[in-house]
C-alpha positions in Angstrom: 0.0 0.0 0.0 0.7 3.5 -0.4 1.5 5.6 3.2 1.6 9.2 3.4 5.3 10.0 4.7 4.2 12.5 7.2 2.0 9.0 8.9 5.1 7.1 9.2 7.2 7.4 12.8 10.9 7.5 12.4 12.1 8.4 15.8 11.5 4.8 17.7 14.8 3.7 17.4 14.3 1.4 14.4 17.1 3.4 12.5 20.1 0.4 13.3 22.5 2.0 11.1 25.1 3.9 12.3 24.5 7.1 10.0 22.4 8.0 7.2 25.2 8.1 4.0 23.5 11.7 2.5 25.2 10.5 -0.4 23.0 7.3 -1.0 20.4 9.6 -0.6 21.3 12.3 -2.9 21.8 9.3 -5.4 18.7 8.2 -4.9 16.9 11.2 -4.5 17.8 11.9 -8.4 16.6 8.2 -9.3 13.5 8.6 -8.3 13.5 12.3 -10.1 14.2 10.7 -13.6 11.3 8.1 -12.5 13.3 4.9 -11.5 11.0 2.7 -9.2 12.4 1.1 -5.6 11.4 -1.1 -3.7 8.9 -0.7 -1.1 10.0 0.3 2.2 9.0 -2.2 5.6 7.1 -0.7 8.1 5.4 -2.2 11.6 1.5 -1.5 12.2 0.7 -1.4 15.4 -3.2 -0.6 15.5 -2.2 3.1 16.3 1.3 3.8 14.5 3.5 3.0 11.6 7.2 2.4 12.8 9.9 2.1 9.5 11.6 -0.6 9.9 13.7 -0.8 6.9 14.4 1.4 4.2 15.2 4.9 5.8 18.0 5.7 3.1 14.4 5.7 0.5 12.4 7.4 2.5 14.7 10.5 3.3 15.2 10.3 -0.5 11.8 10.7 -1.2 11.2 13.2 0.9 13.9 15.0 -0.6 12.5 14.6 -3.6 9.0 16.2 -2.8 7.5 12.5 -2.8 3.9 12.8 -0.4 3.9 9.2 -0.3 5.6 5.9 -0.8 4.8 2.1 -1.6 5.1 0.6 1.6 5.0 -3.6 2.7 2.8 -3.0 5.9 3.1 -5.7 8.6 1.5 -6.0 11.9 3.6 -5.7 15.4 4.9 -3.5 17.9 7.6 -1.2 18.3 9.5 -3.4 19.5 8.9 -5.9 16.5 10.3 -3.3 14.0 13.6 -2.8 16.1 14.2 -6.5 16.0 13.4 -6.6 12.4 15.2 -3.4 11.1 18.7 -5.5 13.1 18.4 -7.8 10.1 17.7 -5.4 8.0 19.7 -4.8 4.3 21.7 -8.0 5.0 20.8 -9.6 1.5 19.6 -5.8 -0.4 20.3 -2.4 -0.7 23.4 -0.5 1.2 25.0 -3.0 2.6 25.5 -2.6 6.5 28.9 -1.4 7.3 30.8 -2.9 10.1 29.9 0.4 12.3 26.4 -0.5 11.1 26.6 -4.2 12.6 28.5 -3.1 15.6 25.8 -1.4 16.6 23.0 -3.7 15.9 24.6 -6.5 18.0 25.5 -3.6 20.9 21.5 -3.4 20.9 20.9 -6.6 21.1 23.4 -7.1 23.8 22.6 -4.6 26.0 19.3 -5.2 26.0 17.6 -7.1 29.1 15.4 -9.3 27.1 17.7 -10.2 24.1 21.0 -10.1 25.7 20.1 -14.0 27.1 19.9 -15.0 23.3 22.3 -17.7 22.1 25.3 -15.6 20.0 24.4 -18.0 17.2 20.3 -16.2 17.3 21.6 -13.1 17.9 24.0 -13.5 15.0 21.3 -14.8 12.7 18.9 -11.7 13.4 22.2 -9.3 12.6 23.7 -11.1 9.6 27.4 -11.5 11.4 29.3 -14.5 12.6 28.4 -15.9 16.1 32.0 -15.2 16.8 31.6 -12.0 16.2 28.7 -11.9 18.7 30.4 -13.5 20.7 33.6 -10.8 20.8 31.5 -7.7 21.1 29.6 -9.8 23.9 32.9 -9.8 25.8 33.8 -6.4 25.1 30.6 -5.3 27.2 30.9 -7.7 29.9 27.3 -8.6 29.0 27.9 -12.4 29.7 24.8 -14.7 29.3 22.9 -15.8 33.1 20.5 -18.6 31.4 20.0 -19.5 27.4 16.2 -19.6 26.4 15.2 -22.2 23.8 12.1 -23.7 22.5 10.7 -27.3 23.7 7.8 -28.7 22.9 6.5 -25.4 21.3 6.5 -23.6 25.0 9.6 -21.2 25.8 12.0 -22.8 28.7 15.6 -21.1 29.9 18.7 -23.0 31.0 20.3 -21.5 33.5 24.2 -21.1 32.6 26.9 -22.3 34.6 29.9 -19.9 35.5 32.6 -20.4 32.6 35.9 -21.3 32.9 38.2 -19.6 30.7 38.3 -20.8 27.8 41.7 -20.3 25.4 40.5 -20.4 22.2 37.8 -17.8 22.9 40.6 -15.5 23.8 41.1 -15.0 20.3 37.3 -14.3 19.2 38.8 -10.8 19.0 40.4 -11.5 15.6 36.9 -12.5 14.0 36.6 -8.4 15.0 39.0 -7.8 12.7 38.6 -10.2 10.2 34.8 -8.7 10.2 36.2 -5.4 9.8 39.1 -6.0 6.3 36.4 -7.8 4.7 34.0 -4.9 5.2 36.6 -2.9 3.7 37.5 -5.5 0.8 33.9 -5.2 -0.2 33.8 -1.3 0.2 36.5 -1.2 -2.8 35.4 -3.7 -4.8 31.9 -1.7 -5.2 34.0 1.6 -5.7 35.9 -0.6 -7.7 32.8 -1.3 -9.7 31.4 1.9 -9.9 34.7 3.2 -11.5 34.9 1.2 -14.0 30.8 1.8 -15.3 31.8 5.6 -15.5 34.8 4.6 -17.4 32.7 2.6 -19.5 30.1 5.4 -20.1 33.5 7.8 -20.3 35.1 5.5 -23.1 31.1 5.5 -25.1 31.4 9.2 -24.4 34.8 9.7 -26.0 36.3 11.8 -23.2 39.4 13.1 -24.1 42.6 10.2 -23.0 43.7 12.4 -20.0 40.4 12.3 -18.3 40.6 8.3 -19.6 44.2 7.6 -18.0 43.0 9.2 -14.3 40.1 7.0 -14.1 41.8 3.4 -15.3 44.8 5.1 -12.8 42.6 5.3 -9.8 40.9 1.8 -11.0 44.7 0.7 -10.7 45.2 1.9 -7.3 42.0 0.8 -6.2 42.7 -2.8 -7.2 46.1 -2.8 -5.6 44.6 -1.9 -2.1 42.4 -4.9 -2.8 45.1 -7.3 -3.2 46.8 -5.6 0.0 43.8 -6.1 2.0 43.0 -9.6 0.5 46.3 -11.0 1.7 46.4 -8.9 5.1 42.7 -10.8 5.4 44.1 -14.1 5.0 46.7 -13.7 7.5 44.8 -13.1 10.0 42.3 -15.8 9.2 45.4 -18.5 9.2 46.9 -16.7 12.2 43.3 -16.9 14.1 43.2 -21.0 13.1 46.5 -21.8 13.9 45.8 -20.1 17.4 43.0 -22.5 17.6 44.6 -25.3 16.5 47.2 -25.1 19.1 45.2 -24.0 21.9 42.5 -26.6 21.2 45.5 -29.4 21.2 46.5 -27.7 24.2 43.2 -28.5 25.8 43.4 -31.5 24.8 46.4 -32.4 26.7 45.4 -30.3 29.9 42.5 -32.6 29.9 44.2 -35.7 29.7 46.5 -34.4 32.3 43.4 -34.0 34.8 42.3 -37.3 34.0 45.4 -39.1 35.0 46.0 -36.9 38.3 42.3 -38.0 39.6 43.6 -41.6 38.9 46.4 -41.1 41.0 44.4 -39.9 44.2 42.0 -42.5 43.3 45.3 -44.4 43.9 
C-alpha cells in the first residue's frame, strides 16, 4: 500500500545504522526524479502507528525529492517488532550494512535485558554476522549470558548457565573483530571498484578526451592494488586466528588428559 510520509514514525529507534550516508540519498533522491522505481520500504503497524523498519535511506530520498507518499509492505507488530526486524535489515539488499552498522545492531541486542540471554548463534542470525563476532562484542561489554532460552515442545523454557571457565580459544574471538572489519573494507572497494569502472565505460562511449581516460583506469589501478593488500592482510589473520586455535584446542586437549590421570592417582 501506499503511506503518506508525514503517517510514518521514524524516531523509535528502528534506525540500526550507524548514519544515514547523504550521499546514498542524494543518489537516490535523483533516481527517483528521472522516475526509477524502488522497492517498497518495511514498516510495523501497530493498530495506532507506523514504525519504518527498513528502508530509511528511500524514504529521506523521497522526501527530498518532494515525494507525499511511498509504496510501503505493511506488517503488523509493535515497536519493539520493528527494532528486531530493522537488526536484520539490508543484509541480502540495498546498502550493505557497514561494520559500524553491525556493531551497533549487536551492541543493541546485547545490551538489552530481554535479548541479551539470546544464544550468540540467534543473535548472529537476526544481525547477519558470525556468532564469533557476537560472541567478541559480547565480551567487550561484559554482558555475559545468566540462562540460554530455547524452544521445547512449542513452549519457551531457559537454562540457566553455569559460570565459565576460561576458555583459550575464545581468547582469540577478537580476531573474528577484525577479520569482520578487512572484509568490510574489501567489499567497500570492490563496489568503488565497480562503480569506476561503469563511469569509465560510459566515459570511453562518451569519447572523453585520454587524459580524463588515464586518471580513471589510474585510480581503478590503485584501487585494485589496495584490494590485493587487504585480501592478503585478510588471510593472515584468518590463518593466524586457526593456527591459534589449532594449538590451543590441542593444548586443551592435553590439559585434559592431564586431569584425567592426576584423579587416577588420588584414586590411587
Amino acid at each position: 500500500m501506499n503511506l503518506n510520509l508525514e503517517k510514518i514514525k521514524i524516531d523509535g529507534g528502528t534506525q540500526s545504522r550507524a548514519k544515514i550516508d547523504q550521499d546514498v540519498v542524494a543518489d537516490y533522491c535523483e533516481k527517483m526524479r528521472e522516475g526509477a522505481q524502488f522497492p517498497p520500504i518495511v514498516v510495523f503497524y501497530d493498530g495506532a502507528e507506523y514504525f519504518l523498519a527498513d528502508g530509511f535511506h528511500r524514504y529521506f530520498a523521497a522526501k527530498k525529492a518532494g515525494s507525499p507518499g511511498f509504496k510501503c509492505d505493511v506488517r503488523e507488530g509493535t515497536l519493539r517488532d520493528a527494532i528486531l526486524y530493522s537488526f536484520g535489515a539490508n543484509i541480502s539488499h540495498g546498502l550493505r550494512p557497514s561494520i559500524a552498522d553491525k556493531r551497533k545492531s549487536v551492541t543493541a541486542m546485547l545490551l538489552d535485558i530481554e535479548w541479551q540471554e539470546w544464544s550468540d548463534r540467534e543473535i548472529a542470525r537476526r544481525c547477519g554476522v558470525s556468532h564469533t563476532f557476537v560472541a567478541a562484542i559480547r565480551k567487550e561489554l561484559g554482558a555475559e549470558k545468566t540462562e540460554t532460552k530455547f524452544k521445547r515442545d512449542g513452549k519457551v523454557t531457559s537454562r540457566k548457565e553455569k559460570p565459565k571457565q576460561e576458555d583459550p580459544v575464545a581468547t582469540f574471538s577478537e580476531d573474528e573483530v577484525e577479520r569482520e572489519e578487512m572484509t568490510a573494507a574489501v567489499q567497500q572497494l570492490r563496489e568503488e571498484n565497480e562503480d569506476l569502472q561503469d563511469q569509465l565505460t560510459v566515459a570511453l562511449a562518451a569519447s572523453l578526451d585520454e587524459i580524463e581516460k588515464e586518471k580513471a583506469q589510474s585510480v581503478i589501478k590503485d584501487l585494485r592494488a589496495q584490494i590485493r593488500l587487504l585480501e592478503i592482510e585478510l588471510k593472515a589473520v584468518t590463518s593466524s586466528r586457526d593456527q591459534f586455535q589449532a594449538e590451543n584446542a590441542q593444548l586443551m586437549k592435553q590439559v585434559q588428559m592431564l586431569q584425567k590421570k592426576l584423579k587416577k592417582l588420588e584414586g590411587n
